[in-house]
Short mmCIF file of the C-alpha atoms (twelve columns), coordinates in Angstrom:
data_MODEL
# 
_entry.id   MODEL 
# 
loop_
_atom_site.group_PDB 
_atom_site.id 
_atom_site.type_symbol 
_atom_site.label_atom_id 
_atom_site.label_alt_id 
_atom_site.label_comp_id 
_atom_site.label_asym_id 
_atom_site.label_seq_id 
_atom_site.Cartn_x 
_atom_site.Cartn_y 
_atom_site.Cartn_z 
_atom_site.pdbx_PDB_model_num 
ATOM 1   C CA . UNK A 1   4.995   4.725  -18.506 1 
ATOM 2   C CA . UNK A 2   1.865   5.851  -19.158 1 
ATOM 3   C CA . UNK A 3   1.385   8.680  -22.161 1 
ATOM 4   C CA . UNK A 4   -0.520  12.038 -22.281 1 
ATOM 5   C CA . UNK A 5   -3.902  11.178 -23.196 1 
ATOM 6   C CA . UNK A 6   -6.036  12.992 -26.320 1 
ATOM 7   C CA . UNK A 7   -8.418  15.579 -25.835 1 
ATOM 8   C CA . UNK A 8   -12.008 14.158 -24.587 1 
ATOM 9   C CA . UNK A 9   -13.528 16.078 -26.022 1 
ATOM 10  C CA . UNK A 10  -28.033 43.952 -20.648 1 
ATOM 11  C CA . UNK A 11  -31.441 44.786 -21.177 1 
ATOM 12  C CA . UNK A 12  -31.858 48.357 -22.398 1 
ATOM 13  C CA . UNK A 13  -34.911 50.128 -20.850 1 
ATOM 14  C CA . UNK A 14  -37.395 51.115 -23.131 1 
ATOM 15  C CA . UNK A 15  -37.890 55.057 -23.257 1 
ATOM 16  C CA . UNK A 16  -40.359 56.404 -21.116 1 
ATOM 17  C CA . UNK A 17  -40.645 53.381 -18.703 1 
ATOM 18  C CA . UNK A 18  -42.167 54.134 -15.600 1 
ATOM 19  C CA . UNK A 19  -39.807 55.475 -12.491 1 
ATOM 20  C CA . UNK A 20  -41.231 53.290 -9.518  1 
ATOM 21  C CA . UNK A 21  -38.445 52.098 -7.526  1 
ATOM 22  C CA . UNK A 22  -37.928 48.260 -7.817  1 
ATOM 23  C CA . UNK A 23  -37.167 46.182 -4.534  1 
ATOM 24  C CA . UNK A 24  -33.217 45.303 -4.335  1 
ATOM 25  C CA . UNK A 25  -32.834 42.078 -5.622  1 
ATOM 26  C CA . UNK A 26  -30.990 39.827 -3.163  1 
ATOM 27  C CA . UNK A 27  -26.946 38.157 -4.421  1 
ATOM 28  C CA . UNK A 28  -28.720 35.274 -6.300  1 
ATOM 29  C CA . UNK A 29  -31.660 36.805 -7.591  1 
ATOM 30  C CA . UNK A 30  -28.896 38.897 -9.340  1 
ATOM 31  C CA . UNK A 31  -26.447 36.244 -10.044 1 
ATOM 32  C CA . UNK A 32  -29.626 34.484 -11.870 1 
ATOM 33  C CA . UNK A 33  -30.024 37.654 -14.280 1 
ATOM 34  C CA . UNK A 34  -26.303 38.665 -14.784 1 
ATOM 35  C CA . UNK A 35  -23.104 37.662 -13.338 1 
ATOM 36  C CA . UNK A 36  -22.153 37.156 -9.509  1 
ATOM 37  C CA . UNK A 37  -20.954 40.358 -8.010  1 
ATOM 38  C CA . UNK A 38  -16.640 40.862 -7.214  1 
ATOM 39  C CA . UNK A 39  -16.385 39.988 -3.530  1 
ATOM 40  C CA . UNK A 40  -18.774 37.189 -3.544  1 
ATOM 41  C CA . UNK A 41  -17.924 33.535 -2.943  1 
ATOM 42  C CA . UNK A 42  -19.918 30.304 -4.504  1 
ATOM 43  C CA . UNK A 43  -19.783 27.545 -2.402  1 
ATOM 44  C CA . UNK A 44  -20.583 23.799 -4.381  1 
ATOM 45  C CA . UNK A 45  -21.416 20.594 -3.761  1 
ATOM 46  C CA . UNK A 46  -19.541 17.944 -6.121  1 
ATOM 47  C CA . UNK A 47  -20.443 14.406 -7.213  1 
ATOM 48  C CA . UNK A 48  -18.286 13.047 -9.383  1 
ATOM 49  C CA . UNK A 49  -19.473 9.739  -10.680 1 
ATOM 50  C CA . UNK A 50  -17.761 7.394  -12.894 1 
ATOM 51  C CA . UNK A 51  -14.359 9.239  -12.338 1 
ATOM 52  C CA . UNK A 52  -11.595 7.562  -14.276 1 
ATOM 53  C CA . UNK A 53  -8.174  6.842  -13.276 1 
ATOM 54  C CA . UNK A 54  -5.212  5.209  -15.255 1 
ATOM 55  C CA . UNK A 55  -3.012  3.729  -13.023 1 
ATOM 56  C CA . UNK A 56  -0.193  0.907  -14.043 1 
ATOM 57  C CA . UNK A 57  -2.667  -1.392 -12.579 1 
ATOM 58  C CA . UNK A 58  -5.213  -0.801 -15.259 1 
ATOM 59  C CA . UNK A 59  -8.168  1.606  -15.454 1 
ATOM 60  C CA . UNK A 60  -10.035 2.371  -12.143 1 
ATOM 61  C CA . UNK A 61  -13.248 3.796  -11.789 1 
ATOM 62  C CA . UNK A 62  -14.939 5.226  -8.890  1 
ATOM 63  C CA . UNK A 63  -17.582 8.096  -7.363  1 
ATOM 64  C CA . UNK A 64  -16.127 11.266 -6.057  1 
ATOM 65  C CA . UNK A 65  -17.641 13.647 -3.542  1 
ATOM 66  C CA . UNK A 66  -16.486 16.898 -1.933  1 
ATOM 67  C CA . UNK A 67  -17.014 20.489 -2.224  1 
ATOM 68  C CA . UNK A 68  -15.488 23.485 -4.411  1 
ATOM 69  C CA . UNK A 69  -15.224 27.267 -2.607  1 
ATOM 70  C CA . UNK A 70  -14.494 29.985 -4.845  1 
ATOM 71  C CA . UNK A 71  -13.934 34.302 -4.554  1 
ATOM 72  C CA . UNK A 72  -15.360 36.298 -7.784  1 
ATOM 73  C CA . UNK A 73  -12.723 38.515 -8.306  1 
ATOM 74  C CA . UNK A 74  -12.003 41.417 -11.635 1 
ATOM 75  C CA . UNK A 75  -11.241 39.979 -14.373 1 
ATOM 76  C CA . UNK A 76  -7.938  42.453 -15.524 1 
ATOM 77  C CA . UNK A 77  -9.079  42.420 -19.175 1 
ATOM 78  C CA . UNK A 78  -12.871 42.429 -19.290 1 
ATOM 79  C CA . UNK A 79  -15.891 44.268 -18.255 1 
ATOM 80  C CA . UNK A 80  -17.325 42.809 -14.885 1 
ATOM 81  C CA . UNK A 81  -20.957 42.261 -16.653 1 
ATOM 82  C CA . UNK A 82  -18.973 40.073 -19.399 1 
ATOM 83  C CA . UNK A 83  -16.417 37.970 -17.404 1 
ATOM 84  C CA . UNK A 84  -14.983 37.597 -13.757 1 
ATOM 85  C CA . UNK A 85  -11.964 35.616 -12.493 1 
ATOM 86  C CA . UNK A 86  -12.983 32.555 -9.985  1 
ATOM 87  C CA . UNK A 87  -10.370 32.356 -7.288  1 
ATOM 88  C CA . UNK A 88  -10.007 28.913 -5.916  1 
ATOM 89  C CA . UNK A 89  -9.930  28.525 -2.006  1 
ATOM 90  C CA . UNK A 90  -10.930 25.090 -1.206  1 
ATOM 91  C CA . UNK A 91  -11.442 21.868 -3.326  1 
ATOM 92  C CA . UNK A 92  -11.731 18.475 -2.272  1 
ATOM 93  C CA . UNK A 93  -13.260 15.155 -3.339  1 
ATOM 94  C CA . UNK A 94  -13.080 11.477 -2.624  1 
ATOM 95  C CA . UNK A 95  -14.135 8.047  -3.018  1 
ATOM 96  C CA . UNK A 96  -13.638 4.755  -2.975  1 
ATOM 97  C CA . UNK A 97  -14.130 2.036  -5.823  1 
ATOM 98  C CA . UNK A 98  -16.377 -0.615 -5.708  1 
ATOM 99  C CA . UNK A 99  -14.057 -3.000 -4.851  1 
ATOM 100 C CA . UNK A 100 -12.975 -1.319 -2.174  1 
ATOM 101 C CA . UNK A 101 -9.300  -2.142 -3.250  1 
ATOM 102 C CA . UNK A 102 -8.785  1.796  -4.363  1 
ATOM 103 C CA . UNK A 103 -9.872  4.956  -2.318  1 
ATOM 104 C CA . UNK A 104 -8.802  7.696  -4.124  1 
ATOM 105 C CA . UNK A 105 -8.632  12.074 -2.894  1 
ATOM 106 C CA . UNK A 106 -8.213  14.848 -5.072  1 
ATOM 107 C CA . UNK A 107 -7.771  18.471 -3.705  1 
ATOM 108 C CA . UNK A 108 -6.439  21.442 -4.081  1 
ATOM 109 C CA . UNK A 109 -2.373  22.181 -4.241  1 
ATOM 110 C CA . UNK A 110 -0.948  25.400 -3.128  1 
ATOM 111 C CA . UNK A 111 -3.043  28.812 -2.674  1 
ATOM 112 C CA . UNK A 112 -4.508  30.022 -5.889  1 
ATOM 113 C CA . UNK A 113 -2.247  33.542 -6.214  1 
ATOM 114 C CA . UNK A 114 -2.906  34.138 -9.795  1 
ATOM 115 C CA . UNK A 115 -6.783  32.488 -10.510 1 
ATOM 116 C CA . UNK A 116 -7.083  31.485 -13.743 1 
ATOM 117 C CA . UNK A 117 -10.725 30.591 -13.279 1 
ATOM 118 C CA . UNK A 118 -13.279 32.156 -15.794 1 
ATOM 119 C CA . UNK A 119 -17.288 32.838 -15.882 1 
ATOM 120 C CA . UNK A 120 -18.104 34.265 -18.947 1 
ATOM 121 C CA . UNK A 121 -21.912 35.380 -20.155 1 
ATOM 122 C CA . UNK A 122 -22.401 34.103 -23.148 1 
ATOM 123 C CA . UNK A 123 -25.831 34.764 -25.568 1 
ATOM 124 C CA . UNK A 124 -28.067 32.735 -23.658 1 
ATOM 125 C CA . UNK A 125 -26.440 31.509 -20.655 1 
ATOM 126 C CA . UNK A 126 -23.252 31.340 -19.257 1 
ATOM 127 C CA . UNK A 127 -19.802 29.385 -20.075 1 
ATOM 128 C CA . UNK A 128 -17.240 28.249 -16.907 1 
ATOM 129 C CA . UNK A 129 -13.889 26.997 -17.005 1 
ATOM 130 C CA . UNK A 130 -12.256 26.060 -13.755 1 
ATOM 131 C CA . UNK A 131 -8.905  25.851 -13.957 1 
ATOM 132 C CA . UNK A 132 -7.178  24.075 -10.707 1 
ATOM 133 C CA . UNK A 133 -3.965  22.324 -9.731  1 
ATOM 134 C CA . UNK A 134 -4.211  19.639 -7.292  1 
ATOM 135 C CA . UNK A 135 -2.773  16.520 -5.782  1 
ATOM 136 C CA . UNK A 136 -4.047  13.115 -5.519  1 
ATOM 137 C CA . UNK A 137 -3.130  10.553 -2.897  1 
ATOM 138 C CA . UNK A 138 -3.690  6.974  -3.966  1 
ATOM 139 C CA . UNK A 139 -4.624  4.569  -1.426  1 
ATOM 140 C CA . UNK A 140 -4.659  1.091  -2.378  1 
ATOM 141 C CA . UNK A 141 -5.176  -1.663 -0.053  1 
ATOM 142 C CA . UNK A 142 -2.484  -3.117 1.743   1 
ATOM 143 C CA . UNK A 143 -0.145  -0.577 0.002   1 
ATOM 144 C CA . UNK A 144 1.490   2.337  1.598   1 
ATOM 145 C CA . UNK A 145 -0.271  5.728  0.198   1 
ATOM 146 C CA . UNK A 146 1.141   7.317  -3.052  1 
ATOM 147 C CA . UNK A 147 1.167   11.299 -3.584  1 
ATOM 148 C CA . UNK A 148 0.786   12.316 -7.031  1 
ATOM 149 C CA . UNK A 149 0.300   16.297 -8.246  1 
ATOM 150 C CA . UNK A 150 -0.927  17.328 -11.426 1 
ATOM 151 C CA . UNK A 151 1.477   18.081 -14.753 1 
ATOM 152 C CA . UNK A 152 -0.845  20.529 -15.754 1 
ATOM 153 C CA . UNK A 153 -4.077  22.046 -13.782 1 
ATOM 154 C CA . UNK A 154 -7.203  20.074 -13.993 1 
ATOM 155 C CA . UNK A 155 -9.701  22.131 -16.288 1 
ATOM 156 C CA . UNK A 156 -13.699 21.420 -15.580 1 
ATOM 157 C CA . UNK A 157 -15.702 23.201 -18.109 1 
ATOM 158 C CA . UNK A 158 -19.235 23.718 -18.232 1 
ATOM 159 C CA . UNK A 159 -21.994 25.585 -20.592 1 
ATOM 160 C CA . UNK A 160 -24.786 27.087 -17.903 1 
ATOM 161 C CA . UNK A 161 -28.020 28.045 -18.790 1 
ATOM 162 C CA . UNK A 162 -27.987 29.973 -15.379 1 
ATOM 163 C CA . UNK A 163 -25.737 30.309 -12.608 1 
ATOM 164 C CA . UNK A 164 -24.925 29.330 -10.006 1 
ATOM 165 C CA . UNK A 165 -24.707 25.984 -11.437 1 
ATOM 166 C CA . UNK A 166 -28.074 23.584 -10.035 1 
ATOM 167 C CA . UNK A 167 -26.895 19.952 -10.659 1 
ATOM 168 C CA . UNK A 168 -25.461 20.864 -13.617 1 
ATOM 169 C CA . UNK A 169 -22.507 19.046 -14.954 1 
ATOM 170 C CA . UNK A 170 -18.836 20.092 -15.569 1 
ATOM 171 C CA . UNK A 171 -16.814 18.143 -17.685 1 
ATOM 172 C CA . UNK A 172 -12.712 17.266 -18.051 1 
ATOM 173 C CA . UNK A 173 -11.732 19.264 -20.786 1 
ATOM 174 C CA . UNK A 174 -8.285  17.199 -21.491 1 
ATOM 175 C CA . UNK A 175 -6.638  14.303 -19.431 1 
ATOM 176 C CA . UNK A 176 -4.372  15.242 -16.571 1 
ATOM 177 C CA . UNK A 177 -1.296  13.282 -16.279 1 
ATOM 178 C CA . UNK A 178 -0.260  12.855 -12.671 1 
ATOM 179 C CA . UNK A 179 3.137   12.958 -11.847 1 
ATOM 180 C CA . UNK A 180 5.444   11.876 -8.325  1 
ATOM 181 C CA . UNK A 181 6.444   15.713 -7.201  1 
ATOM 182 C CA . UNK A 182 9.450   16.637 -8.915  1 
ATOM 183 C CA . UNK A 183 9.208   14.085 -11.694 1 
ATOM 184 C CA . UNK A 184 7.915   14.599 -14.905 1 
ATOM 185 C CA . UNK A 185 7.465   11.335 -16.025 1 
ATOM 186 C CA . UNK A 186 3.618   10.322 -15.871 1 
ATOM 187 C CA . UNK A 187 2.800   7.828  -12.907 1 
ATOM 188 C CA . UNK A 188 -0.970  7.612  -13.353 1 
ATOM 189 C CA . UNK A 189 -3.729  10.142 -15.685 1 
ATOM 190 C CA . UNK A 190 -6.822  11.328 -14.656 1 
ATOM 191 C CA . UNK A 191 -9.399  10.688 -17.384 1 
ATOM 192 C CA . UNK A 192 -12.474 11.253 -17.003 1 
ATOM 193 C CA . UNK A 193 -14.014 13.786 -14.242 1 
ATOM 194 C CA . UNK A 194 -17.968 13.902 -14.945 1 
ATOM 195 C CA . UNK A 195 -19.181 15.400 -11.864 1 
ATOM 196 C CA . UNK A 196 -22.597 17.043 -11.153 1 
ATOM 197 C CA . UNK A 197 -22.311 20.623 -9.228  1 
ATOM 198 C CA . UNK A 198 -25.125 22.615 -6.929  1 
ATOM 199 C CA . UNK A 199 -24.048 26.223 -6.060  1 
ATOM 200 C CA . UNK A 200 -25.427 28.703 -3.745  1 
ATOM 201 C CA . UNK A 201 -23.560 32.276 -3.892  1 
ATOM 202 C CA . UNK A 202 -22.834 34.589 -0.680  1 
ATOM 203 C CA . UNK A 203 -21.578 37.919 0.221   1 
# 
């Protein structure tokens, strides 16, 4: 049995400024100055290299790619220029290891009803925590494929200097144990999720 793992680690305008209309700034021109509009969706590109995986075999480590779709939405107890809710509506990656014994998908479980999700803007830049719950199938060679779903949500957080995020990279905030549905005792733990992110945003 495998045990929880430790934590991994506006602008005022000046008086008097002229009154010239200024062109409308297009959804990322905006995003790149303060934070995405409610309604909008940010659509990423994932590579997740040197993901780690605990398994009872030992530690396995492989590259993940997929994509990550997400819906601004209010966030109930903040000002919309401070902080928005992400809404989750697609996330899936996969790879195989370099052995080819392992090839290994993590995506999304369920419909995100209640997104936990955050953008904040921060002094300088911007601060993200995605907060998702997922399931990962395990297929090992020769071996029948194993479902597992995560204890706890898989948190990715990342400090931004701008956003949307441009190769930036998101990290695992704590380990995810990964459990056989309806079990709660641990049957593998996802480790380490390092993965480099490139967003556009759309209306």
């Amino acid at each position: 049995m495998l045990l929880s793992g430790a934590a991994l680690a506006p602008a005022a305008l000046a008086e008097g400024a002229a009154a010239a209309p200024l062109p409308a700034a297009s959804a990322v021109e905006r995003a790149s100055a303060s934070m995405p509009p409610v309604g909008s969706v940010i659509s990423s590109e994932l590579e997740a290299t040197d993901t780690a995986i605990e398994l009872e075999t030992g530690l396995v480590t492989l590259n993940l790619k997929g994509t990550l779709t997400q819906q601004v939405e209010p966030d109930p107890v903040e000002d919309p220029s401070i902080s928005v809710r992400l809404r989750t509506t697609g996330f899936h990656v996969e790879g195989q290891s370099a052995d080819g014994r392992y090839r290994i998908t993590i995506e999304q479980k369920g419909i995100d009803t209640d997104p936990r999700s955050l953008l904040r803007r921060l002094e300088g830049g911007y601060q993200e925590v995605d907060v998702i719950p997922v399931t990962t199938t395990i297929d090992e060679a020769d071996k029948p494929s194993v479902v597992l779903e995560s204890a706890d949500p898989v948190r990715l957080l990342a400090d931004l200097r701008s956003f949307p995020a441009q190769g930036d990279l998101y990290q695992l905030q704590v380990p995810v144990d990964l459990v056989v549905p309806g079990n709660s005792t641990p049957a593998a733990q996802l480790v380490g999720f390092p993965s480099l992110r490139t967003s556009r945003l759309s209306q």
